[in-house]
N, C-alpha and C positions, 0 to 999 in steps of 0.2 A: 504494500500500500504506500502511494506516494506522500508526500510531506502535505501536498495539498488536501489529498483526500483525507486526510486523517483531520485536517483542520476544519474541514467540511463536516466529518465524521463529528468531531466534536458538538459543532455549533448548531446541527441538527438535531443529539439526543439530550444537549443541557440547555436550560435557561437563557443564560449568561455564562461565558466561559470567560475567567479573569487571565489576563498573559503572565501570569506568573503558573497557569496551570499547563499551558504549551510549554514554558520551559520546564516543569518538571515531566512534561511526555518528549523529553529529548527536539524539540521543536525549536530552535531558537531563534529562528528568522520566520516566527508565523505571520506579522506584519504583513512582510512580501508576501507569505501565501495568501492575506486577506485580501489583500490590494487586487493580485488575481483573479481572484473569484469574485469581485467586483466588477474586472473587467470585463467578466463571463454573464453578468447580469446581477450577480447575487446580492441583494439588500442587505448589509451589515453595518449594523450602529455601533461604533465608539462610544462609550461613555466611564467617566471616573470608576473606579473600582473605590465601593465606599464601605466593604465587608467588613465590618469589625472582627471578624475570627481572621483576616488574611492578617492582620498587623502590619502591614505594608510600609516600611521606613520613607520610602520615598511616594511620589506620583504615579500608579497604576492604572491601567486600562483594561475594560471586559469591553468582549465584542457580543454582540449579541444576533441575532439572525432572522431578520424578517422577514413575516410571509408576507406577497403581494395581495395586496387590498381585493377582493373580489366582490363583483357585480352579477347579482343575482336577475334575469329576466324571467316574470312567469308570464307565460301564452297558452292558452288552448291546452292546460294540463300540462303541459313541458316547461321543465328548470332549465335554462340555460346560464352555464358559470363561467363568466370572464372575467382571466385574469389579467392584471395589467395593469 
């Protein structure tokens, strides 16, 4: 499994995944993986890591992974779901 997909991996089955949890999965350029999968379309929010259990010395960052907002159409008994 590549360095991407595993950061993929992550951010699809947690919450919030804090970057100090990529470096302890041996990942320490997740950044660049993130930016990646940004470029590929994927929604992912930056925001402070404010975990009181991380104890964080310095300024930390979770990424977080969003789903795209969908548009429900109802017609004639049929759901149509778009994404986008």
């Amino acid at each position: 499994m590549t360095q991407k997909e595993r950061v993929l991996n992550e951010l699809t089955w947690r919450h919030s995944v804090c970057s100090t949890r990529f470096l302890e999965a041996h990942i320490p350029r997740a950044a660049a993986r993130i930016a990646e999968l940004r470029a590929e379309g994927y929604l992912i929010v930056t925001e402070t890591c404010n975990d009181p259990y991380h104890n964080h010395k310095t300024r930390q960052v979770q990424y977080r992974l969003q789903q795209p907002e969908q548009t429900v159409f109802f017609s004639d008994d049929v759901i149509k779901v778009v994404h986008g």
